[in-house]
Structures are given as C-alpha cells and as structure tokens.
NUKENU-147166 format. One record per atom (N, C-alpha, C, CB): residue in three letters; x, y, z. Coordinates in steps of 0.1 Angstrom, whole numbers, padded with zeros to 4 digits, always signed. Atoms other than C-alpha are relative to their C-alpha. Glycine has a CB too. Example, Ala and Ser with C-alpha at 12.3 -4.5 7.8 and 13.67 -1.06 7.14 Angstrom:
2
ALA+0009-0012+0000
ALA+0123-0045+0078
ALA+0009+0012+0000
ALA-0010+0000+0012
SER-0009-0011+0000
SER+0137-0011+0071
SER-0008+0011+0008
SER+0004+0005-0014
! end
This chain:
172
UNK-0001-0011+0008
UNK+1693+0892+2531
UNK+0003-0003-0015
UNK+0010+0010+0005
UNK-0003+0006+0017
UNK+1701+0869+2498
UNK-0011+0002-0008
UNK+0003-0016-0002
UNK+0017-0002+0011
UNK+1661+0874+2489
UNK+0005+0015-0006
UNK-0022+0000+0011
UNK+0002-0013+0000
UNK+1667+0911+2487
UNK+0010+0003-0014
UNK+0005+0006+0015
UNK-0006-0004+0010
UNK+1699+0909+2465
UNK-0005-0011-0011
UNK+0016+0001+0004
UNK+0000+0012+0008
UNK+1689+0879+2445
UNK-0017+0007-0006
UNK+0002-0019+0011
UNK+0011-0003+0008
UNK+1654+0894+2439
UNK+0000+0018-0007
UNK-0013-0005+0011
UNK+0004-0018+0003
UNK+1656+0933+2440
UNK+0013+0003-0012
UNK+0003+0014+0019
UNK-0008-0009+0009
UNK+1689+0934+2419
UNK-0006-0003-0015
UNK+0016-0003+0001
UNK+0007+0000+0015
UNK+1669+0921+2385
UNK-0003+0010-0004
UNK-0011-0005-0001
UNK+0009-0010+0003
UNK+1649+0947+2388
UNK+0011+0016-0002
UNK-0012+0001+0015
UNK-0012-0005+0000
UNK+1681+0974+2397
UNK+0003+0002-0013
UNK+0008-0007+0007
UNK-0009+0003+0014
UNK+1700+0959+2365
UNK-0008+0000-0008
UNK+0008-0014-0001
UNK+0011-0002+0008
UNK+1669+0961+2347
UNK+0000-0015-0011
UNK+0002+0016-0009
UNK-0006+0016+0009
UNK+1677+0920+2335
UNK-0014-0008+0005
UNK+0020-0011+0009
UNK+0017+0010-0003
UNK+1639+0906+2351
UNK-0003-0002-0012
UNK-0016+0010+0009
UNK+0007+0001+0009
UNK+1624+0911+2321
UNK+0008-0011-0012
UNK-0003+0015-0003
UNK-0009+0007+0007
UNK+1650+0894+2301
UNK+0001-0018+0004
UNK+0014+0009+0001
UNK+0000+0014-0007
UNK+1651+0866+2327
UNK-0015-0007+0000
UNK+0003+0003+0016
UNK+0008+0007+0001
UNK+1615+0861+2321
UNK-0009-0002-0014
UNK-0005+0004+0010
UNK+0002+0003+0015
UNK+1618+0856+2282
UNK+0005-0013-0001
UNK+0006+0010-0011
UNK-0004+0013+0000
UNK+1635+0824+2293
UNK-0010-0013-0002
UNK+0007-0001+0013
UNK+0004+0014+0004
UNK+1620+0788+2283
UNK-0004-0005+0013
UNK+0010-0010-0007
UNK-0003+0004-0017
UNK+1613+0785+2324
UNK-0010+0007+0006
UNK+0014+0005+0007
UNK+0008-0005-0006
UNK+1584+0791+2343
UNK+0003+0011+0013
UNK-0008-0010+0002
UNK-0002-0006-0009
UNK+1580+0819+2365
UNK+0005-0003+0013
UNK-0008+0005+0000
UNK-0001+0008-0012
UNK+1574+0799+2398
UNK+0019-0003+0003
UNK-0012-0015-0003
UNK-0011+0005+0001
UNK+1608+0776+2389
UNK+0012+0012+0001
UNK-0001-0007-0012
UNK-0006-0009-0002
UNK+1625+0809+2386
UNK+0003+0007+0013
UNK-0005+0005-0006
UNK+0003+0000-0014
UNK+1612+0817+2420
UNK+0006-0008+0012
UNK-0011-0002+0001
UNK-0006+0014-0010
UNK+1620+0785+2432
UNK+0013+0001-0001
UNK-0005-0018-0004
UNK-0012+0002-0001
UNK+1654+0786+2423
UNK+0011+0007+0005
UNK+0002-0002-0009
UNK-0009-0009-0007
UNK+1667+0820+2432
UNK-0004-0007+0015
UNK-0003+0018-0002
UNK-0002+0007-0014
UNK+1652+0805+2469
UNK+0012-0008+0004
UNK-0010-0008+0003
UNK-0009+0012+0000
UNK+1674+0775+2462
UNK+0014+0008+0000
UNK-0002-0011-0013
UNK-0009-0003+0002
UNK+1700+0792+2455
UNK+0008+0010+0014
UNK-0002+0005-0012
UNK-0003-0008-0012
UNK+1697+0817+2485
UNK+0000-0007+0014
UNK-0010+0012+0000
UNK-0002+0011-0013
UNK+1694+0789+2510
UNK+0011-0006+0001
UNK-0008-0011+0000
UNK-0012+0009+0001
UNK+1723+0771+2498
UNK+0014+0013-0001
UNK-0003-0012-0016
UNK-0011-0009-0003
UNK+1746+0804+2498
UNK-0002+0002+0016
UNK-0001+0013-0009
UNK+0002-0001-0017
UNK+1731+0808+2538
UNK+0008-0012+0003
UNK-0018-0002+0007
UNK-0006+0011-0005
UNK+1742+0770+2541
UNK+0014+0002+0003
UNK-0001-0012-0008
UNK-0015-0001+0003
UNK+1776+0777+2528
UNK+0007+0007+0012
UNK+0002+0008-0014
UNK-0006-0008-0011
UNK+1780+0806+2550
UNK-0003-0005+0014
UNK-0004+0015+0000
UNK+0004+0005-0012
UNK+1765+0791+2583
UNK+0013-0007+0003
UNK-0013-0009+0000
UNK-0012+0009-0005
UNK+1792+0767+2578
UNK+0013+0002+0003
UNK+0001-0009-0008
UNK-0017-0003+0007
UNK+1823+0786+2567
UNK-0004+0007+0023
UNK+0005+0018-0024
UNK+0001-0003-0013
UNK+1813+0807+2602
UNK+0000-0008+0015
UNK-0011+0005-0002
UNK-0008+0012-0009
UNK+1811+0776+2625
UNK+0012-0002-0001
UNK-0005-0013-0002
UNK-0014+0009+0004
UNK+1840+0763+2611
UNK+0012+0015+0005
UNK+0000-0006-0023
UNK-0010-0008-0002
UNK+1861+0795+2614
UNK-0002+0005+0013
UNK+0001+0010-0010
UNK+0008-0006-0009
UNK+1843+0806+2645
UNK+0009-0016+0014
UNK-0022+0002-0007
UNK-0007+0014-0004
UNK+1860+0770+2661
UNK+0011+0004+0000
UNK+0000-0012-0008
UNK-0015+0005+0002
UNK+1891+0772+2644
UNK+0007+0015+0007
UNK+0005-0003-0020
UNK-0004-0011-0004
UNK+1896+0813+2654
UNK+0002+0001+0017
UNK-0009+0009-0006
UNK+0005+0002-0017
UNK+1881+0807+2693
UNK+0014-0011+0002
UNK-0020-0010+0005
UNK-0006+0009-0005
UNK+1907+0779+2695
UNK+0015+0005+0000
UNK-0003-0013-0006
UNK-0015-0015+0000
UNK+1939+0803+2682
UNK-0001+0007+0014
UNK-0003+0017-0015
UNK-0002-0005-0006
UNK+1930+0822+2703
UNK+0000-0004+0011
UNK-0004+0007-0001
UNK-0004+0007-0017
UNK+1929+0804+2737
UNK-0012+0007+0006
UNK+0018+0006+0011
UNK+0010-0007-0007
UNK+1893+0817+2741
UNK-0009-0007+0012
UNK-0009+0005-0010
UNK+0004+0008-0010
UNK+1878+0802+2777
UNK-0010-0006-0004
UNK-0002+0005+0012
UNK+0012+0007+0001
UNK+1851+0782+2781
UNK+0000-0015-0013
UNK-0010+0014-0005
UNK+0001+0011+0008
UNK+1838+0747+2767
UNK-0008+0001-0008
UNK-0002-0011+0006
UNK+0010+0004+0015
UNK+1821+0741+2734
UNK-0007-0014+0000
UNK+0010-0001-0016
UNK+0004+0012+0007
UNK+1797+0715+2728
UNK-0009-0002-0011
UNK-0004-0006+0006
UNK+0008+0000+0011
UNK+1777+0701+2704
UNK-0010+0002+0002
UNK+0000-0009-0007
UNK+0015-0010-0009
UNK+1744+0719+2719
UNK+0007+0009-0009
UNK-0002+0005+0021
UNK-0002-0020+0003
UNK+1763+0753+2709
UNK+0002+0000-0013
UNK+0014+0010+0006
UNK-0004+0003+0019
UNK+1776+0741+2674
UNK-0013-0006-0007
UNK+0014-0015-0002
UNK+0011+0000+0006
UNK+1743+0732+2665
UNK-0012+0007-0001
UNK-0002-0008+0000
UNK+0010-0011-0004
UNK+1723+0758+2678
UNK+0005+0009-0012
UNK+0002+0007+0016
UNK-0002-0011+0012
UNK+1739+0781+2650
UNK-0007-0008-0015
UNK+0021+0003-0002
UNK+0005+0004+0011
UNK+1725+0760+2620
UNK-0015+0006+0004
UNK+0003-0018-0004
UNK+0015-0002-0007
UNK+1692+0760+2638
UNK-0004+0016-0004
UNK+0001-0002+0019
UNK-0001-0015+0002
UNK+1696+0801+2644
UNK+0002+0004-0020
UNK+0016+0006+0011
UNK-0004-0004+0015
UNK+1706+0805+2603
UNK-0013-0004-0005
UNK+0013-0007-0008
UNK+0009-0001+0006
UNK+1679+0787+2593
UNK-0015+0005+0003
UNK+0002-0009-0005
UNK+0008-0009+0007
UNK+1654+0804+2606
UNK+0001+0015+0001
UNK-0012-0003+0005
UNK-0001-0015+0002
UNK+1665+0838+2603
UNK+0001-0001-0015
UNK+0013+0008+0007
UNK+0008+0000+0012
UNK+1668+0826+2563
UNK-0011-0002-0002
UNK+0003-0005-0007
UNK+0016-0003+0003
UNK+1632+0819+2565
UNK-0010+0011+0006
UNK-0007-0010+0003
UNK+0003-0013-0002
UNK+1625+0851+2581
UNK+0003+0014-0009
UNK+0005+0001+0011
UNK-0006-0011+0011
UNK+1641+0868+2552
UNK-0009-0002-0012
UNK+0017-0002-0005
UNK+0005+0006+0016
UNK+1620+0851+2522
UNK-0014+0012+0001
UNK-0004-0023-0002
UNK+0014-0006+0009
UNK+1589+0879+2526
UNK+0013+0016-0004
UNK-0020+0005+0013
UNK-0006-0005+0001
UNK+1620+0903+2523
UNK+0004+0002-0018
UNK+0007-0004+0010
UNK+0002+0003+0013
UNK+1622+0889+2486
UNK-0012+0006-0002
UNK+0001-0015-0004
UNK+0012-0005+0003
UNK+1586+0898+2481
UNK+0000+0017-0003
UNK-0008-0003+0011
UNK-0003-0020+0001
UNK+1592+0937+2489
UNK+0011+0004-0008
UNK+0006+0009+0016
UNK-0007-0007+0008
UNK+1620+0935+2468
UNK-0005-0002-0012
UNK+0012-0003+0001
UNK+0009+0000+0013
UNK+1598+0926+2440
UNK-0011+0007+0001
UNK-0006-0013-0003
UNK+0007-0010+0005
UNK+1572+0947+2448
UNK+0008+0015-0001
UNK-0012+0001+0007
UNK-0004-0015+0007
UNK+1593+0977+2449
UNK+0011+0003-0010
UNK+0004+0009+0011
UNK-0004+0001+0010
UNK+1610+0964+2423
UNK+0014+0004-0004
UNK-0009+0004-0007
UNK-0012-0007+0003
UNK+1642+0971+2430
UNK+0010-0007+0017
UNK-0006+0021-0001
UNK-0007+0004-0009
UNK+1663+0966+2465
UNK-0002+0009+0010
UNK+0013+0000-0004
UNK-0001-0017-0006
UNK+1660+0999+2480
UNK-0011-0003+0011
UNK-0005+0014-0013
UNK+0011+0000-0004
UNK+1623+0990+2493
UNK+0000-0012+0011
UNK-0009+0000-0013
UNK-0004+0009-0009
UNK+1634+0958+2507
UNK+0005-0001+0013
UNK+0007-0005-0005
UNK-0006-0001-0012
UNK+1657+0971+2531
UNK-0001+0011+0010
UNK+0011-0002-0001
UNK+0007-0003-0010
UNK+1635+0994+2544
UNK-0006-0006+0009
UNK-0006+0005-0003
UNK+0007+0011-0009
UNK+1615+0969+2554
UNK+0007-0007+0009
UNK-0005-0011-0008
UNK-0003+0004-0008
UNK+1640+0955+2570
UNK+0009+0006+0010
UNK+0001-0008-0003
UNK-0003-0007-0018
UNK+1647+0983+2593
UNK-0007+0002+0009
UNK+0003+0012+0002
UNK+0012-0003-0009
UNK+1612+0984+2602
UNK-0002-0011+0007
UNK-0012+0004-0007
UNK+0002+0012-0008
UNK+1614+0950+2610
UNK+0007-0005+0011
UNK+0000-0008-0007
UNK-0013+0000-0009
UNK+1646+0950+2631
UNK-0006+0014+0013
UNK+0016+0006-0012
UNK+0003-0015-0010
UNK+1631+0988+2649
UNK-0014-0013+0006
UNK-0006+0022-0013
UNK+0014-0002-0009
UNK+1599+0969+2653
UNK+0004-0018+0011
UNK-0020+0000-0015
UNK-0008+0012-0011
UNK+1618+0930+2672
UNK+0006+0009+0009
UNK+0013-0010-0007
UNK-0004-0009-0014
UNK+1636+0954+2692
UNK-0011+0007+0010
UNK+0010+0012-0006
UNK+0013-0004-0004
UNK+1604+0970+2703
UNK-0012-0011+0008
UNK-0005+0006-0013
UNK+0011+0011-0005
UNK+1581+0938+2705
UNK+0008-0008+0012
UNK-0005-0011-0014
UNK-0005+0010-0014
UNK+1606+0919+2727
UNK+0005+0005+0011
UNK+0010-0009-0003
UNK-0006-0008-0015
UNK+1615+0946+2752
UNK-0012+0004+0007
UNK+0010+0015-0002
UNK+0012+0000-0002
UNK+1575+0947+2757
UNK-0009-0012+0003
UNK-0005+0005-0010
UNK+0005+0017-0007
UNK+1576+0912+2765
UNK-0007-0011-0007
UNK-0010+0002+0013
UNK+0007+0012+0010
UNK+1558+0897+2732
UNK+0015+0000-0009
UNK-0019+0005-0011
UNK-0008+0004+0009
UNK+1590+0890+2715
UNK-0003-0014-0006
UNK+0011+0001+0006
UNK+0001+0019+0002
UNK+1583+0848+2715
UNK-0011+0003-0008
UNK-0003-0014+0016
UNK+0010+0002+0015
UNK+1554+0857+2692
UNK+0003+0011-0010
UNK-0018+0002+0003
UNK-0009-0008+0010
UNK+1571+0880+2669
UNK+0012-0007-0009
UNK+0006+0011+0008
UNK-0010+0014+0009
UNK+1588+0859+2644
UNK+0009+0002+0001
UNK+0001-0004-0016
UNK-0015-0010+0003
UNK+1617+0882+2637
UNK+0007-0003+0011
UNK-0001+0017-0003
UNK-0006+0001-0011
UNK+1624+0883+2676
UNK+0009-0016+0003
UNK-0010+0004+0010
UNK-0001+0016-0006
UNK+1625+0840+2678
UNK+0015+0001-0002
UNK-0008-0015-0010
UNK-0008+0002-0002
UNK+1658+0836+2667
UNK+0012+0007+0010
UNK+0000-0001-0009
UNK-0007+0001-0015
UNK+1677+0855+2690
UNK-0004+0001+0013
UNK+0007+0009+0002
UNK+0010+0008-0012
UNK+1653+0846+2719
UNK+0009-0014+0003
UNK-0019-0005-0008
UNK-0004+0009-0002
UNK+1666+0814+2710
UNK+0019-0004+0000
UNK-0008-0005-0008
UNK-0015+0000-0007
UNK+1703+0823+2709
UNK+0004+0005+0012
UNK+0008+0005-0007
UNK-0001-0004-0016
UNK+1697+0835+2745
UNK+0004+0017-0004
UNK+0014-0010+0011
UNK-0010-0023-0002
UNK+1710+0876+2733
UNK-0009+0005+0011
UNK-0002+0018-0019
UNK+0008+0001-0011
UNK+1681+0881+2757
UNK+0005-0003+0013
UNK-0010-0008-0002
UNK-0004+0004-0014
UNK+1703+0869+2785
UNK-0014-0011+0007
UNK+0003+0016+0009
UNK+0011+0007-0008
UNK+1678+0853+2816
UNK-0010+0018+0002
UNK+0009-0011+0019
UNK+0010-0012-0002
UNK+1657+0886+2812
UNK-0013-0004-0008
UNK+0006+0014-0007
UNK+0013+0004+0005
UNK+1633+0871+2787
UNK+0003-0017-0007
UNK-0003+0013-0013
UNK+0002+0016+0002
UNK+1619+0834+2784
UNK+0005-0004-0017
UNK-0019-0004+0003
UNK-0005+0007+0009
UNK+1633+0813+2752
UNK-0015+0001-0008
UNK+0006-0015+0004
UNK+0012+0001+0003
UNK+1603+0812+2727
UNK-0004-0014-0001
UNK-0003+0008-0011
UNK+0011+0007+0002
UNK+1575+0788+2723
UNK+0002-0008-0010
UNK-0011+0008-0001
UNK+0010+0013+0014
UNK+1560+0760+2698
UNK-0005+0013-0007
UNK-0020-0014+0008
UNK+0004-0011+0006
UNK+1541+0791+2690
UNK+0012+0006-0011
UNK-0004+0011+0012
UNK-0010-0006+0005
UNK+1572+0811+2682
UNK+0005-0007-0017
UNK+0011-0002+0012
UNK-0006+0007+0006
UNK+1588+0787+2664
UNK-0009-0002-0015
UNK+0002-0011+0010
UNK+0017-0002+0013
UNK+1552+0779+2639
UNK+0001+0009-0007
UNK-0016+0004+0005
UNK+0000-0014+0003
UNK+1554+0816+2634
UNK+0011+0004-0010
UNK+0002+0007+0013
UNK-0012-0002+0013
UNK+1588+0813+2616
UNK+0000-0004-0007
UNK+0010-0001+0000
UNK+0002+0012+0012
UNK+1579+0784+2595
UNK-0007+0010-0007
UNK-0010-0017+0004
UNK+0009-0003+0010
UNK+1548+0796+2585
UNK+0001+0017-0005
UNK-0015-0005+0007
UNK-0008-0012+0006
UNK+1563+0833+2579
UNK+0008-0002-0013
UNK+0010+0004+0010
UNK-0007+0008+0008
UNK+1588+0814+2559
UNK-0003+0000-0012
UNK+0001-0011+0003
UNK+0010+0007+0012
UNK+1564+0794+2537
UNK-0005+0014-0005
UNK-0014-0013+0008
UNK+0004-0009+0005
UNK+1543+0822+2534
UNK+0009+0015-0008
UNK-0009+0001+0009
UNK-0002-0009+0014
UNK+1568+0848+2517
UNK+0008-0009-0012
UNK+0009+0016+0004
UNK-0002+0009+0011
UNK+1579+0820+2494
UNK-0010+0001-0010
UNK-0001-0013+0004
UNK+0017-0001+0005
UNK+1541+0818+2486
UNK+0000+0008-0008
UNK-0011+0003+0011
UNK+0006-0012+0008
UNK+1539+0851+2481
UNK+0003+0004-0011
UNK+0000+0010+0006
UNK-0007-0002+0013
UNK+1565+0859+2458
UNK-0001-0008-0008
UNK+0010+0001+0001
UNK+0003+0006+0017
UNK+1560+0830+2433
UNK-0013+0005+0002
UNK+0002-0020-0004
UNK+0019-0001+0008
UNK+1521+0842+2433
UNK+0005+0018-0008
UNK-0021+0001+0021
UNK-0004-0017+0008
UNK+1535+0882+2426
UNK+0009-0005-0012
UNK+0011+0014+0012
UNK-0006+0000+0012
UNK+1558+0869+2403
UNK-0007-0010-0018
UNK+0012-0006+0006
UNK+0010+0005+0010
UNK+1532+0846+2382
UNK-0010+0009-0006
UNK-0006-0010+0006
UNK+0013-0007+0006
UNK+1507+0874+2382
UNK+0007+0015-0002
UNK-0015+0001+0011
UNK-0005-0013-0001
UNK+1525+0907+2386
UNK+0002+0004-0016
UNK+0015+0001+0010
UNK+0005-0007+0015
UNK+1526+0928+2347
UNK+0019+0007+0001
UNK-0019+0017+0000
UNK-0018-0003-0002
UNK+1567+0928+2344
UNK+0005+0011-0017
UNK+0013-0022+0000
UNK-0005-0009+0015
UNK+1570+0952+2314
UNK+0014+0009+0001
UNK-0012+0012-0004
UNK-0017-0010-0001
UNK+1604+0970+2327
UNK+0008-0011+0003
UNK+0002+0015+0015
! end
C-alpha cells in the first residue's frame, strides 16, 4: 500500500507537478518512489519478524519456530509488495489516492472470491496467503504458475506506471 501513498498523495497535495519541474527524468522518479517503497516494506518486514520473535517469546507462546517460518515472512512481503506496484498505477491514474484503494477492495472482494472457487493459485493477489497456508489444508499451496503470476504482475505495474508517467499530460 506504499505505491498508493507514495504515488496518489502528489497528486492529493497537488506537489506532482512541481516534482516534475525537477532536473530528473520522469521514469527515475518512478523508479525511485518504487525504491523507496520497497525499502520501507523491507524495513517493516523486518521490524515485524523481529518483534513478532521477541513478543512470542515474552509471552511463553507454544510451539517451535524455525527458520522455514522466519523466512517464509520475507518471502510473503515481498510478494505482496509486488502485488501492490499496479496499485501505484491507479493511484496515478486517478490521480489522487482515493481511486487506488478502491481498487484495492475490489481486489481483496475479488481473492476472496477466486480462491473459495478453487482458482485462487492462479490469481496473483490470492498466492501469497495460499502460501502462508491461511487456507489451512482446504486449498493446495500455489504453483510455478502462481508464483510467475506475481512476478510478472509486479514487473508489469512498474512498467506501467513509469510508461503513464512519461506520457500522461500532468498539468495539475
């Protein structure tokens, strides 16, 4: 959800336009809020392991931890941040924030829907918690497919948004 605030609040604060009188190509601009929104996901993935350890262990919560489970959460973060990057896109086209997180109720109403219909593992959005089991043993872990599906979801609203933001007519 960092594409959403990192792209739709420009627009919001009405500062895009201003941001793109800078000495700095559009794309690089693009590229960087990404950078930037990956590396605040990192941050938090980690602070969450880490407290998510140190809290479970206060507490005297059962069960063994290993390093399977503690790395399955990096795994899970990143690709649910690349399931977010066409999320950036809608917040640039609707130029604002608002439009963004429609989208991503529709996308959340429509994983809940596709994977209780039994195509969740090809539904990008569904993969990651497929793959943190929330599915319990009711539905299979996803695929190679699956998995492809998130990348190239990924890639492609990266894509998209540096191409809307190189061509798009930013006059507000």
């Amino acid at each position: 959800m960092t594409g959403i605030w990192l792209f739709g609040r420009e627009f919001s604060d009405h500062t895009a336009k201003d941001l793109l009188a800078l000495p700095t190509s559009r794309t690089s601009v693009v590229l960087a809020k990404f950078l930037v929104g990956a590396l605040w996901a990192a941050t938090l993935t980690v602070q969450m392991v880490l407290l998510g350890l140190v809290i479970g262990t206060a507490l005297g919560l059962p069960g063994e931890v290993t390093a399977g489970d503690v790395l399955r959460l990096p795994v899970i973060a990143v690709m649910t941040w690349l399931l977010t990057t066409p999320l950036s896109l809608a917040a640039s086209l609707g130029r604002g924030y608002l439009a963004a997180v429609g989208v991503l109720f529709v996308i959340v109403f429509c994983a809940q829907i596709i994977t209780a219909l039994g195509f969740g593992a090809y539904f990008p959005w569904s993969v990651p918690g497929l793959y943190a089991g929330l599915g319990g043993t009711t539905y299979d872990p996803p695929g190679v497919v699956g998995y492809l599906l998130v990348v190239l979801v990924g890639a492609a609203g990266v894509a998209a948004t540096a191409i809307w933001w190189e061509r798009a007519d930013h006059t507000r």
